[in-house]
N, C-alpha and C positions, 0 to 999 in steps of 0.2 A: 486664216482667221481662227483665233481662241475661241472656243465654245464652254463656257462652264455650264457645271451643273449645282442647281437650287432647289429647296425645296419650297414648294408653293403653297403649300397649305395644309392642316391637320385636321381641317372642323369640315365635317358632314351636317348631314339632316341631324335636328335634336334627337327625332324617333332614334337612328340606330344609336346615337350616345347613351340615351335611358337604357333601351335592350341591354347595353353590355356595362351597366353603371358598375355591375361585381366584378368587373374586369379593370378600370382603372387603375393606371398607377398613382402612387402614393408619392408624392416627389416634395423633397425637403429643400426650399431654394436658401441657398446662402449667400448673402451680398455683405455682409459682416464688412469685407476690406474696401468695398467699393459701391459707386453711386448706383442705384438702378431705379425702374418706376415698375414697384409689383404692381401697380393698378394696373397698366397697360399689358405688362405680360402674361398678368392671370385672364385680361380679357382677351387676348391675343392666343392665348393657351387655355383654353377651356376643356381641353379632354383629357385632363390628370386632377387628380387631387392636390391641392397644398398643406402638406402634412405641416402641424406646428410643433412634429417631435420628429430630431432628427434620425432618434433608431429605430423608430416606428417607421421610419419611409421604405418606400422601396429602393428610388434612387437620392443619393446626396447628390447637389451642384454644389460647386465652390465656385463663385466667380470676383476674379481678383483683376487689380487692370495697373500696370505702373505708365507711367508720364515718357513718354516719346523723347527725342530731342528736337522733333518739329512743333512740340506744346501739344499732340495728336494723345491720341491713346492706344496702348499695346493689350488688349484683354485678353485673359486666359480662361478657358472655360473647363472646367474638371468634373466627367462623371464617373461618380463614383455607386455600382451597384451593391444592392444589400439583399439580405434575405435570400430570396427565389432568383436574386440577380446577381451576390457575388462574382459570378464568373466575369460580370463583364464592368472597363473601366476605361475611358474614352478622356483624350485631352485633346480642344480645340483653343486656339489661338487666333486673332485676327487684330485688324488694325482699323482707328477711327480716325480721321484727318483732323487735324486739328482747330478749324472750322464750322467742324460738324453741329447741326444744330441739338438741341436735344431731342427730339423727333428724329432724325436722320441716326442719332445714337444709338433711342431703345430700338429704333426696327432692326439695327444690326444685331444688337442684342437678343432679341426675337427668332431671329433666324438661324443664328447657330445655335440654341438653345434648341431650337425647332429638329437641327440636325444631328443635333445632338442626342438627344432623345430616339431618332432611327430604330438605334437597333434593341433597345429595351422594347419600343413599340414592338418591333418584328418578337423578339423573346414573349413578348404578352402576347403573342397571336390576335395582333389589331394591327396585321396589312393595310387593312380595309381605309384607316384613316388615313395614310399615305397617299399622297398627290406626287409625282415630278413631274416638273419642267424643263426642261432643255432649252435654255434663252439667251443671245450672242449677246454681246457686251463689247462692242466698237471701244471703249476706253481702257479696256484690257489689252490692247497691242500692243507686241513688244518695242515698238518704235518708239511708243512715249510712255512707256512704265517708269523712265529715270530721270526724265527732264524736269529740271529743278528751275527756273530763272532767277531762285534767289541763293541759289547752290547751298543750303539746306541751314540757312542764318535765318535768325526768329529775333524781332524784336518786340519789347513790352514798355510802355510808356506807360505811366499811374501817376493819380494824388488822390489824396486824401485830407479830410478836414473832421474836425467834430468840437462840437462847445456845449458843456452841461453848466448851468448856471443856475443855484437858488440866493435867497438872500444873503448868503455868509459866503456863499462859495463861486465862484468861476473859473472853469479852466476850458481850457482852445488849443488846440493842436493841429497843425497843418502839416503837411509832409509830402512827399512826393520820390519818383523812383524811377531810372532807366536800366531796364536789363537786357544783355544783348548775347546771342550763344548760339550755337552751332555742333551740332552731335552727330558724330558719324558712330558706327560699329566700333571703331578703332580711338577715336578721340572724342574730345570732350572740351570745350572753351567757352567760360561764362566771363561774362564782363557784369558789377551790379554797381550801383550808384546811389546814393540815395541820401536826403536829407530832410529831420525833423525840428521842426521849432514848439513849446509847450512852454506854456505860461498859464498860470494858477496864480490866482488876488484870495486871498484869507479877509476875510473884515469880522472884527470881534469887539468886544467891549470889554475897556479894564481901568478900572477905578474911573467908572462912568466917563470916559473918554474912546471916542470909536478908533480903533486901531485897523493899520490894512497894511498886511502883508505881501509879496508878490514876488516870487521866486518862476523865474526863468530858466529851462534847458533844454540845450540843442545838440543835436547828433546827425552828422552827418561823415559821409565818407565814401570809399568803391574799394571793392574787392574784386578780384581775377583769379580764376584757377585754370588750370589745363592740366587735364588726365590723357595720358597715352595707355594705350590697351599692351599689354607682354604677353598674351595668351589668353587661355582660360578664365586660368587663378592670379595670374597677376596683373598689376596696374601701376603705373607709377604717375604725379603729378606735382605740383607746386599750386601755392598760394602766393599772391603779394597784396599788399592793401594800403588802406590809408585809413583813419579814423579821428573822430575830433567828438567827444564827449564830456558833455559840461559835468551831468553829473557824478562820473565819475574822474574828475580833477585832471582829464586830457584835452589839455592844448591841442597838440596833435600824438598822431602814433602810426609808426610808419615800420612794416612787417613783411620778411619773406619765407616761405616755409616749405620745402623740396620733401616729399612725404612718398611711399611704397606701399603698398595693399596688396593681401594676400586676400583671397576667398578660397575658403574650405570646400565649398562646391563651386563648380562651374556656375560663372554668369547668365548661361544661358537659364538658367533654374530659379533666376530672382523672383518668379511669382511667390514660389513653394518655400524656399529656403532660402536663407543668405549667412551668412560664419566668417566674420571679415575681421583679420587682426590687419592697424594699419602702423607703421611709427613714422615717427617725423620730426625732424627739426626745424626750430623757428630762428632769424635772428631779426632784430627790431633796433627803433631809436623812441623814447618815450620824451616829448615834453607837455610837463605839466604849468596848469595855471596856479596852485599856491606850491609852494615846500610840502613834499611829502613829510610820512612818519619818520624816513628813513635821512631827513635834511637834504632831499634829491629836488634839483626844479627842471634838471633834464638826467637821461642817462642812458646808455645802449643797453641792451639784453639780449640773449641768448637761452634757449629752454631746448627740450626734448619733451616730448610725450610718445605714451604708446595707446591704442586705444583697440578694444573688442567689440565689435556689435552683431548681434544677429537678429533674424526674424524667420518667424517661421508660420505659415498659411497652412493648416492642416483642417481636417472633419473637427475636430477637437476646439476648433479657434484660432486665434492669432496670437502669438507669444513675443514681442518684442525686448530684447535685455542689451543692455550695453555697457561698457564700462571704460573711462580713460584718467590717467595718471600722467601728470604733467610737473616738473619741474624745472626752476633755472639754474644755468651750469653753474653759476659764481656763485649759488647757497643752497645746499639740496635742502636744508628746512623751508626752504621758500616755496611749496608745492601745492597742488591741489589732485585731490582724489574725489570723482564722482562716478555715481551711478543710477543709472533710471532703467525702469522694466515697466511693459505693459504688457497687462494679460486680458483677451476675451475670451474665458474658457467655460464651455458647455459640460459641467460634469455631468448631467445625466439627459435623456430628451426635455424636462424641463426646467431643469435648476444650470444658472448661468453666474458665473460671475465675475466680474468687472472691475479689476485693479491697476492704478496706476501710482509710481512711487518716482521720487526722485531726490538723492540724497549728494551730500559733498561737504568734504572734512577740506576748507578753507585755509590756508595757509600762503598765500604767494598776491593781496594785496597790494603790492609795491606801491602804486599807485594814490593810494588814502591820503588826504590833506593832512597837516601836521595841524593840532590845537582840538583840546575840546570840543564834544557838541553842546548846541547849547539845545535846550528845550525843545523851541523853537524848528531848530534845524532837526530834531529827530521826529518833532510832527509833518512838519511839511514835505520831508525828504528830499530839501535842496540839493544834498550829496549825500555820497554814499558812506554809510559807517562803518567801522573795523568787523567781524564777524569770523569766526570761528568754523562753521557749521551752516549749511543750508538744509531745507527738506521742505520736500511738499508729496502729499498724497491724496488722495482721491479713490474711493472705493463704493462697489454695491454687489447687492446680489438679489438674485431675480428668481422666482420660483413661477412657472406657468401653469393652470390644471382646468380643465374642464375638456372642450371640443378639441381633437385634433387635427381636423378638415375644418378648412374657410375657404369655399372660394366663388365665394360671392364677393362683387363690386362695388358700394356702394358711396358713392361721391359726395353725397347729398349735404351741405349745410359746413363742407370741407374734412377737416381730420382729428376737427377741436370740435366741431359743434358751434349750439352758439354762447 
């Protein structure tokens, strides 16, 4: 019989917490990359402070968590000390079932947070708030640690619907989605599916006559991938698919794409880091519903791309950058080059700032209906028109100042008020 060990609790009588209030740590919680509920673990953890400046703390949490292959959650939990604690820097890792309620979430949360914390306590000389228990756990046997009955296959059924309507305007979209996948350590097999319908009525008046518009587009299709693990750093997989896109002039589009991944660091470090150059070939059959630009109404393709991406979880924030370059074999002018970067970065304990970009130099079209738009069609965006250039960005920046301790609870009236 397994015996683990837990820890039970932090919180004493209020009296000795006042005594030793000049004694508290100063703890900077970071959820930046992922979900958490600070109400509950600032009530849960009542005997530190919550500093709102992260060099001001004593200690930094980083808490990052990526997506399982059972739809569960992998959390990482990262202490980092500062100050009067640099020496000491602690990484906890655990696992949430996929099931989990969100209650059953933050308590896990909770408590490696709780264990985490250990030996800073012990370094502050506050033994004192320290509880163990020693408590058997009958479901931690090794007899049924592995048994799966669905041998570790997830499946996801969805739809979806929405209709915004005023006097001139209506549109309605319904959709819906089956995904079906299976992740071990070593592989990886998603199956997706999915199909939407959207329809928009324009009504207007022209030369005192009511006019009504009503442009239709649907997309549907499935995609399959399967990634095999080669070690560490390496990965290899394939794409195949199917597609059918009204607004962009596909009939149908039918695609298979055998692709290689390199990671600069080991996978096992996906919280902290990720450095992944991946290439890949595509080849495909395209038919379209009118004549394209190019006087095409079907035709096979063939492209390569090569693509970089990383991310990086540090005290500093999260820095996301990517970059890929694609084009087709039978015209290398036929290309596209894009690139997107996110930054959440803390430049000093309280100025923050918050940038997202996403750019691509357009070239490889193939696809575009042949003939003029007309007015009409670049209002309503029946389909899509030739373009050069994309970009989109989004930006802020945050400056904080006044209290650097909060840790008081206050629910009352919600988060808005009223």
């Amino acid at each position: 019989m397994k015996r683990s060990v837990t820890l039970a609790q932090f919180l004493l009588a209020p009296l000795i917490l006042f005594a030793q209030s000049n004694q508290r740590l100063s703890v900077f919680l970071d959820c930046s990359n992922t979900r958490c509920d600070r109400q509950f673990i600032m009530t849960e953890l009542s005997v530190i402070d919550y500093s709102m400046d992260r060099i001001a703390s004593d200690v930094h949490i980083l808490l990052t968590s990526q997506r399982s292959g059972s739809d569960g959650r992998e959390y990482q939990i990262i202490m980092y000390g500062q100050r009067n604690f640099g020496h000491i820097r602690d990484t906890l890792n655990f696992a949430v079932q996929p099931m989990a309620t969100d209650v059953e979430r933050r308590e896990a949360i909770v408590n490696y947070l709780k264990l985490g914390l250990v030996p800073f306590i012990i370094s502050n000389s506050q033994q004192e708030l320290i509880a163990i228990d020693y408590t058997e756990k009958e479901e931690l046997s090794t007899e049924n640690a592995t048994e799966d009955p669905w041998n570790y296959w997830v499946f996801r059924v969805g739809g979806n619907g929405r209709v915004n309507l005023d006097q001139n305007y209506t549109n309605t979209r319904i959709g819906g989605n089956f995904r079906a996948s299976r992740v071990t350590d070593k592989k990886k097999f998603f199956v997706i599916a999915w199909g939407q319908k959207n329809k928009s009525t324009y009504t207007y008046e022209e030369d005192g006559v009511t006019e009504k518009t009503i442009v239709n587009n649907n997309d549907y299709g499935f995609r399959n991938f399967f990634v095999w693990s080669l070690g560490e750093k390496w990965a290899y997989g394939y794409t195949i698919g199917f597609n059918s896109d009204s607004f962009s002039n596909l009939e149908s589009q039918y695609y298979v794409s055998p692709s290689i991944e390199y990671n600069f660091f080991p996978y096992k470090d996906v919280n902290n880091k990720l450095l992944t150059l991946r290439y890949g070939v595509g080849f495909g059959r395209n038919n379209y519903q009118d004549t394209t630009i190019y006087n095409k109404i079907n035709e096979g393709i063939t492209a390569q791309y090569l693509s970089l991406a990383s991310e990086f979880n540090q005290k500093f924030g999260v820095i996301e950058i990517g970059m890929k370059y694609q084009h087709f074999y039978h015209d290398l002018g036929l290309n596209n080059l894009s690139f997107d970067a996110q930054f959440e970065i803390r430049i000093t304990g309280n100025l923050s700032v918050d940038i997202y970009l996403y750019g691509a130099l357009v070239h490889d079209q193939i696809y575009l209906a042949r003939g003029d738009a007309s007015a009409e069609d670049v209002l309503t965006r029946v389909r899509e028109l030739e373009s050069s250039f994309e970009f989109n960005t989004w930006f802020g920046i945050n400056y904080r100042f006044g209290s650097r301790i909060n840790n008081f609870v206050n629910p009352r009236f919600g988060s808005r008020g009223i």
